[in-house]
C-alpha positions as YAML, in Angstrom:
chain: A
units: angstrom
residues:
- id: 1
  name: UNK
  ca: [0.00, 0.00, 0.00]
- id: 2
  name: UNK
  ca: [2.43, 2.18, 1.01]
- id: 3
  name: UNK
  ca: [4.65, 1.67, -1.65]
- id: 4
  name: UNK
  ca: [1.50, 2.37, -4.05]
- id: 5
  name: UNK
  ca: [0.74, 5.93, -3.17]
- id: 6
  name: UNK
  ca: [4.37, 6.45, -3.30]
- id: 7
  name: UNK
  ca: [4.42, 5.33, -6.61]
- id: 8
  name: UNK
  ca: [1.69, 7.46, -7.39]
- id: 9
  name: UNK
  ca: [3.06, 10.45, -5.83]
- id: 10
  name: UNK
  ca: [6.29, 9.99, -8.02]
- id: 11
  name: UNK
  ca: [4.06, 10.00, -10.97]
- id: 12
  name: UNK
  ca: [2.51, 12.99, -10.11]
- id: 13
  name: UNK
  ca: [5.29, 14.95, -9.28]
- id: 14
  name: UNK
  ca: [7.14, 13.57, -12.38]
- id: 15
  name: UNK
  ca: [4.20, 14.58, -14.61]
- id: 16
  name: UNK
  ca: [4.08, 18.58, -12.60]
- id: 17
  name: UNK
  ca: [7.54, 18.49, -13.72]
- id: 18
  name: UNK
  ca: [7.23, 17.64, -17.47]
- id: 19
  name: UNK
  ca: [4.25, 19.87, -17.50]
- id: 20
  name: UNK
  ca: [6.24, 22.76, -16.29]
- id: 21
  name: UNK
  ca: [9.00, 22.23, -18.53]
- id: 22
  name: UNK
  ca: [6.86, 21.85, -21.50]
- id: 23
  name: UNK
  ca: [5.48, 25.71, -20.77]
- id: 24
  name: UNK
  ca: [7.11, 28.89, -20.03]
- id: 25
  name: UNK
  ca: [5.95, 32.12, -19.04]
- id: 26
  name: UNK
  ca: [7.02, 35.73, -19.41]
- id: 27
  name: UNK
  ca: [6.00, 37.71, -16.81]
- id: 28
  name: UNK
  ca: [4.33, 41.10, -16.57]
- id: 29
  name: UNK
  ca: [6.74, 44.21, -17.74]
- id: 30
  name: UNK
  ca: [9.04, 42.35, -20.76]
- id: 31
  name: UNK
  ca: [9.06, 44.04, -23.64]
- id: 32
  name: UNK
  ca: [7.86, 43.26, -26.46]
- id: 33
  name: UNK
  ca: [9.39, 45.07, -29.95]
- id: 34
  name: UNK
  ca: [7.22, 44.65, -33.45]
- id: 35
  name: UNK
  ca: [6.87, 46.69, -36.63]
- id: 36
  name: UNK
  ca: [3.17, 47.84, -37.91]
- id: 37
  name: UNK
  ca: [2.50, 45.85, -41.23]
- id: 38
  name: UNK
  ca: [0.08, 48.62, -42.94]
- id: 39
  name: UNK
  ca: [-0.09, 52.63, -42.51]
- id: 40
  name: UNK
  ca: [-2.36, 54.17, -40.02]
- id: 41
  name: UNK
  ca: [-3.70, 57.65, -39.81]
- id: 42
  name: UNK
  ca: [-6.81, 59.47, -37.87]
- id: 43
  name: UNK
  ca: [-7.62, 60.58, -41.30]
- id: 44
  name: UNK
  ca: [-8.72, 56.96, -42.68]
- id: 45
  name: UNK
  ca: [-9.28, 55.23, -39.92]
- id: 46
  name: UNK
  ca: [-11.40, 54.66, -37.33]
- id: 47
  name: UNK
  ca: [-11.75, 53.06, -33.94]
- id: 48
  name: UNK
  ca: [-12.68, 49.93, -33.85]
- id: 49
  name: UNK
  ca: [-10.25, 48.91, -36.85]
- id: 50
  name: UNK
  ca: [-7.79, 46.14, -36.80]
- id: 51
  name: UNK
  ca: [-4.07, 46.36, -36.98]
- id: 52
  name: UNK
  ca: [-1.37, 44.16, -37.22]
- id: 53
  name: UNK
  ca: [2.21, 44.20, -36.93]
- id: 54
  name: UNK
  ca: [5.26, 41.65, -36.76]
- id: 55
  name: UNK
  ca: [7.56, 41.33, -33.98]
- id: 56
  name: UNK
  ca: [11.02, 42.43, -35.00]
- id: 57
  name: UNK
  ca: [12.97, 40.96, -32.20]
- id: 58
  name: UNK
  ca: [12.56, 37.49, -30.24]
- id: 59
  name: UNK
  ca: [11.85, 36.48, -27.23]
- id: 60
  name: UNK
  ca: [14.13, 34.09, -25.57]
- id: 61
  name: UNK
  ca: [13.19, 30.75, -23.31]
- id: 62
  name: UNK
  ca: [16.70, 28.67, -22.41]
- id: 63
  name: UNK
  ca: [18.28, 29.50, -25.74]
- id: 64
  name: UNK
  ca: [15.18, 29.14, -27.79]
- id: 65
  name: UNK
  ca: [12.51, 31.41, -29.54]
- id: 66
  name: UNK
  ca: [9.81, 31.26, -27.68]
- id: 67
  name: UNK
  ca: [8.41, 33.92, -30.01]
- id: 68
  name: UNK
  ca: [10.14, 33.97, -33.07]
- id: 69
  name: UNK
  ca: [10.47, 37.38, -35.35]
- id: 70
  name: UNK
  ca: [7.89, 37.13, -37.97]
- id: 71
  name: UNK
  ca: [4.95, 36.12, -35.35]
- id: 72
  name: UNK
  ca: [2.06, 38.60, -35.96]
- id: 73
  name: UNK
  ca: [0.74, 40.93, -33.74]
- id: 74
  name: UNK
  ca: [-2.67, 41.45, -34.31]
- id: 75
  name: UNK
  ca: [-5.00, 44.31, -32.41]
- id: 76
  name: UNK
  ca: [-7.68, 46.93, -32.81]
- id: 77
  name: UNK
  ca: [-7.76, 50.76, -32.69]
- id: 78
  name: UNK
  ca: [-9.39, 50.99, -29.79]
- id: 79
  name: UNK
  ca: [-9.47, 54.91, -28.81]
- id: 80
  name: UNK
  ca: [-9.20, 57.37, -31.64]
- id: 81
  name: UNK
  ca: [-9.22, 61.53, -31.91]
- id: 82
  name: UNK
  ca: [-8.79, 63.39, -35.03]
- id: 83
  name: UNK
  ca: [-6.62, 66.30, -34.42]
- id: 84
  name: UNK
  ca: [-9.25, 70.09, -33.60]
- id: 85
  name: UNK
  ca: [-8.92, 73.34, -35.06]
- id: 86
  name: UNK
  ca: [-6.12, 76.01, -33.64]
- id: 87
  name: UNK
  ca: [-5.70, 73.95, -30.84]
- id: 88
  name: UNK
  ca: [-5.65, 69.45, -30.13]
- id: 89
  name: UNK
  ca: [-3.47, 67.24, -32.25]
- id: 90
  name: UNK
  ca: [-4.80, 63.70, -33.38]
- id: 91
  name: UNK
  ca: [-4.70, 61.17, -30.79]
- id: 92
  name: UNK
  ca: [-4.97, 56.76, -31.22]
- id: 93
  name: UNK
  ca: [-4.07, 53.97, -29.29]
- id: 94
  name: UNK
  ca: [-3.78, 50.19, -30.46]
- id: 95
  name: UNK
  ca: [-4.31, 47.82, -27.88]
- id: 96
  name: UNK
  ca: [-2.85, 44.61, -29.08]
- id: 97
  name: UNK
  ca: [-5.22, 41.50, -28.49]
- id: 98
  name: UNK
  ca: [-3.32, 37.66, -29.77]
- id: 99
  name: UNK
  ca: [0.06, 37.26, -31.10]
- id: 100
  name: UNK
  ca: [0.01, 34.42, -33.44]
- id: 101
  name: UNK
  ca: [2.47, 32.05, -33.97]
- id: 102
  name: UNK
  ca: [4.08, 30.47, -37.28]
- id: 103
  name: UNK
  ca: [2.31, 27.48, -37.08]
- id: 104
  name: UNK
  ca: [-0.89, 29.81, -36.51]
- id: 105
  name: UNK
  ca: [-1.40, 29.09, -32.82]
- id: 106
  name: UNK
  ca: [-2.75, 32.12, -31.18]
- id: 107
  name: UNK
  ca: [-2.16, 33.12, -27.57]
- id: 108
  name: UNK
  ca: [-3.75, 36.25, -26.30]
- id: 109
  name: UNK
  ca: [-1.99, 39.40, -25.34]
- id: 110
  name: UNK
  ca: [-2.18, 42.40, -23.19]
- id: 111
  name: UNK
  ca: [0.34, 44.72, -23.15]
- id: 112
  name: UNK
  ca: [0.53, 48.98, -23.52]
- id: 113
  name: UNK
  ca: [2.64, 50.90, -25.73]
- id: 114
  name: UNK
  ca: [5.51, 52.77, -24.42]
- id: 115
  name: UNK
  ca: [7.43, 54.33, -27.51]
- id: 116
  name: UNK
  ca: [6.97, 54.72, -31.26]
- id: 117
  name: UNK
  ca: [10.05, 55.18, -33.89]
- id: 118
  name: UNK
  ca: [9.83, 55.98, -37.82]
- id: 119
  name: UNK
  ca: [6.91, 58.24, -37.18]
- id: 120
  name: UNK
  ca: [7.66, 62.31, -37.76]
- id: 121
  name: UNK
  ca: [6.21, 64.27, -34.82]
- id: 122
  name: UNK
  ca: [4.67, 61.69, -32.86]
- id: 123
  name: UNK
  ca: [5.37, 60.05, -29.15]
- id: 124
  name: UNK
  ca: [3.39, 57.83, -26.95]
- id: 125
  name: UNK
  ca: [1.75, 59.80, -23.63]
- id: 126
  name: UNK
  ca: [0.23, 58.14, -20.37]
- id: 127
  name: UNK
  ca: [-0.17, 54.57, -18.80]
- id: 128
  name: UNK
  ca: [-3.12, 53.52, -21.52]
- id: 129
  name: UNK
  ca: [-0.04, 54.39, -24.31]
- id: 130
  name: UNK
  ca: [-2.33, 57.08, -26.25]
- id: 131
  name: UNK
  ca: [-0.08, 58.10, -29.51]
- id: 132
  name: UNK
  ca: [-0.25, 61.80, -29.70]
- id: 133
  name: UNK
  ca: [0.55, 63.51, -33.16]
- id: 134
  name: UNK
  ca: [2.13, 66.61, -34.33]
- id: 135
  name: UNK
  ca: [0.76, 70.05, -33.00]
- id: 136
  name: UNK
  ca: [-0.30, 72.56, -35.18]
- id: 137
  name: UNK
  ca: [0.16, 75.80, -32.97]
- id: 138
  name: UNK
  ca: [3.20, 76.82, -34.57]
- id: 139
  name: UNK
  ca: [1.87, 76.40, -38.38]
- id: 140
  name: UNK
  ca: [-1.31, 78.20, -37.43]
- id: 141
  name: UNK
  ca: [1.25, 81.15, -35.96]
- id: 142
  name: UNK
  ca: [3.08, 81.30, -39.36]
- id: 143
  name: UNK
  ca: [-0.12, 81.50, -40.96]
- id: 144
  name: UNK
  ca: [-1.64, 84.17, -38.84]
- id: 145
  name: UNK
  ca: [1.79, 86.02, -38.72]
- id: 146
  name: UNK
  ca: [2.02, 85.68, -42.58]
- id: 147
  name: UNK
  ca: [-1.83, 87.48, -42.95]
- id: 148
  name: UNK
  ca: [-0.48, 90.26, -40.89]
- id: 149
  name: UNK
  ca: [2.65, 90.83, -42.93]
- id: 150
  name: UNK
  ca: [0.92, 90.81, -46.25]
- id: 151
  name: UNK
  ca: [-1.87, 93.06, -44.77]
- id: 152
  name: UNK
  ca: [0.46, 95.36, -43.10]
- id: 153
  name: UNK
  ca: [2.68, 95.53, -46.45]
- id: 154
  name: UNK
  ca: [-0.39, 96.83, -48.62]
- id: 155
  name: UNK
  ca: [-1.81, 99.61, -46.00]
- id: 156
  name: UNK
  ca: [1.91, 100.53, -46.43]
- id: 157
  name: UNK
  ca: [1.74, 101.04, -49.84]
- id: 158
  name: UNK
  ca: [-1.50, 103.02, -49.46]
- id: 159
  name: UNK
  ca: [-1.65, 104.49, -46.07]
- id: 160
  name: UNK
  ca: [1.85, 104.52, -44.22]
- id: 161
  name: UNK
  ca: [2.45, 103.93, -40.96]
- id: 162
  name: UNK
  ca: [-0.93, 104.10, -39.96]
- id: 163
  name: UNK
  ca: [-2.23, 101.99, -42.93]
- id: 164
  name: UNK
  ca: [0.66, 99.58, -42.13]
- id: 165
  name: UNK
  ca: [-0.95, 98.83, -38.78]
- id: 166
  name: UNK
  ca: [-4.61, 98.74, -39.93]
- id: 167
  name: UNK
  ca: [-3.56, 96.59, -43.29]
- id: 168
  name: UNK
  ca: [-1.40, 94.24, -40.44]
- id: 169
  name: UNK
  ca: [-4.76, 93.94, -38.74]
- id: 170
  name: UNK
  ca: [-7.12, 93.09, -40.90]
- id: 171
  name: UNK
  ca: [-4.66, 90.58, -42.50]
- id: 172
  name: UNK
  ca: [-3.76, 89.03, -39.23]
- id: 173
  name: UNK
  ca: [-7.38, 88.46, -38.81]
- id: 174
  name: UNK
  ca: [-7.96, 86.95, -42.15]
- id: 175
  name: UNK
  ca: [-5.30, 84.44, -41.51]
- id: 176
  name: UNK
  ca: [-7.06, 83.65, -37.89]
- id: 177
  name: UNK
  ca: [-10.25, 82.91, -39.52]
- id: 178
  name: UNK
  ca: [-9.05, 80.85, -42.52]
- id: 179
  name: UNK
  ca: [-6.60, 78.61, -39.96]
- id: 180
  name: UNK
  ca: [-10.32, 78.47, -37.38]
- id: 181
  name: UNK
  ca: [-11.68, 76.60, -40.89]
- id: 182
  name: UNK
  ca: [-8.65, 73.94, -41.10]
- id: 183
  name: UNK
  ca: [-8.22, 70.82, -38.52]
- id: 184
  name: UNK
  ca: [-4.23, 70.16, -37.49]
- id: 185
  name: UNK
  ca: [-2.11, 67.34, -39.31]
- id: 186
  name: UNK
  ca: [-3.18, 64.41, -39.03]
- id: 187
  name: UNK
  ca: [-1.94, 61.75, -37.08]
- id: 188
  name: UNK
  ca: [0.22, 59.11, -39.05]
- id: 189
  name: UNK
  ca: [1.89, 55.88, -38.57]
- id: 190
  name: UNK
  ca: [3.67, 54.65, -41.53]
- id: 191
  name: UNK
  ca: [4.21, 51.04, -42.37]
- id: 192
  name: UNK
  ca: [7.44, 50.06, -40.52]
- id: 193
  name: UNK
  ca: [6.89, 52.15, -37.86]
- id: 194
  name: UNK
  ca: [8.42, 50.76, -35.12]
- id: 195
  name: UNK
  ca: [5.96, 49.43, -31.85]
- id: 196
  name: UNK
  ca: [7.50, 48.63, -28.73]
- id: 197
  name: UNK
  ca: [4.98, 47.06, -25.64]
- id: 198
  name: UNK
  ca: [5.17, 45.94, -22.22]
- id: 199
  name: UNK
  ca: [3.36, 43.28, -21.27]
- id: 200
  name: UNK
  ca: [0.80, 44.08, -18.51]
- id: 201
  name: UNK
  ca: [-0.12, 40.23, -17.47]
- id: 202
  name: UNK
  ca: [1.98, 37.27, -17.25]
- id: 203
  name: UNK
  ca: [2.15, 35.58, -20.99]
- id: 204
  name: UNK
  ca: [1.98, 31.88, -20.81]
- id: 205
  name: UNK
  ca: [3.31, 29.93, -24.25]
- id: 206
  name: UNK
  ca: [4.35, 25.88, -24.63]
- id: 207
  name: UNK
  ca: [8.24, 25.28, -25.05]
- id: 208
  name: UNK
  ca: [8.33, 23.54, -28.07]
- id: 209
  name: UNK
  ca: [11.72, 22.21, -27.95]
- id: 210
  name: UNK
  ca: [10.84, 20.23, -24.53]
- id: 211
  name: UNK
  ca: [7.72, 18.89, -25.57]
- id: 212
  name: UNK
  ca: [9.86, 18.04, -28.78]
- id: 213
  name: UNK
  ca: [12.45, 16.24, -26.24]
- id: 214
  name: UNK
  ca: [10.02, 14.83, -24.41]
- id: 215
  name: UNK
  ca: [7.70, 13.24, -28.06]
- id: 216
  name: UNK
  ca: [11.33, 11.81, -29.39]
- id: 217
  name: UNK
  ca: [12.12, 9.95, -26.02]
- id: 218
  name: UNK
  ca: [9.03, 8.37, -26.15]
- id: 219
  name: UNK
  ca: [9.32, 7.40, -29.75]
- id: 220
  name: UNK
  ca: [13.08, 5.62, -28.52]
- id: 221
  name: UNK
  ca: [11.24, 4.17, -25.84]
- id: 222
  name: UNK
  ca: [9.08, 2.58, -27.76]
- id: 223
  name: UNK
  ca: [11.77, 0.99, -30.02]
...
């Protein structure tokens, strides 16, 4: 009897252990680096739209890729803002859902973005990893400025000094109204754009290579 249940605890233990080194987990915070696969801007998109994107460097389990470059990334837009008038820039952020494996095995994923690279004007604000785009306050100043100048150039011509200043008026108010019709740049992200993530729960994936081990002992076992 008693050498039963400690047969039976040896079993159990031995079959924790395989099961343990047969999966491998990467805990909350590792980063995760992948490059978007298709352009994305506030101007032709909308929340709610998918995105994918690649992952451009692997992650590493005892010498093996665990997740291989080449696995997709695969998400939705889930909070968008197209960029306001005089003042607001376009905001997005793409929440990653399953990264899916060569052999298309899928394993879900949660994890917020913490910087963006290949993208002109653009950075990554907050804990939820909102993208933020280029701000158009200092294009809408050039524009205003440049309605003054060409204003204040005519009543020159026609009126001096005083002219100057009433021409420089009404033109710097002409350029105010015609930047209030106009939104700010878009937001863009370009294909290639580079995506890194940190993972925000623990991300559980099977270790190939032992469960490999483990399928070619049995097959010399059986022999």
């Amino acid at each position: 009897m008693v050498k039963r249940v400690l047969l039976c605890a040896l079993l159990v233990a031995f079959g924790v252990s395989l099961a343990e080194a047969e999966q491998a987990s990467f805990p909350a915070g590792t980063a995760l680096h992948c490059r978007l696969t298709q352009t994305i801007t506030t101007q032709s998109h909308h929340q709610g739209d998918p995105f994918t994107a690649t992952v451009s460097e692997p992650l590493m389990i005892d010498g093996h890729e665990a997740i291989p470059v080449g696995a997709r990334i695969e998400g939705r837009i889930s909070w968008m803002q197209r960029p306001g008038r005089i003042r607001g820039v376009g905001e997005l952020r793409l929440t990653p859902e399953k990264v899916v494996m060569p052999d298309g095995s899928a394993l879900p994923l949660s994890a917020t973005l913490t910087t963006v690279y290949g993208a002109e004007g653009v950075k990554v604000k907050g804990e939820e990893g909102n993208v933020k785009g280029p701000n158009s306050r200092l294009r809408d100043l050039e524009e205003v400025g440049a309605g003054m100048g060409g204003g204040g150039l005519v009543g020159t011509l026609f009126g001096g000094l005083h002219g100057a200043v009433i021409g420089g008026a009404i033109g710097g108010a002409a350029g105010l109204v015609d930047t209030l019709r106009k939104r700010g740049p878009d937001l863009a992200l370009p294909a290639g754009t580079q995506l890194n993530y940190q993972l925000t729960r623990e991300l559980v994936i099977r270790n190939q290579s032992a469960a490999e081990k483990r399928s070619g002992a049995g097959v010399k076992g059986s022999r």
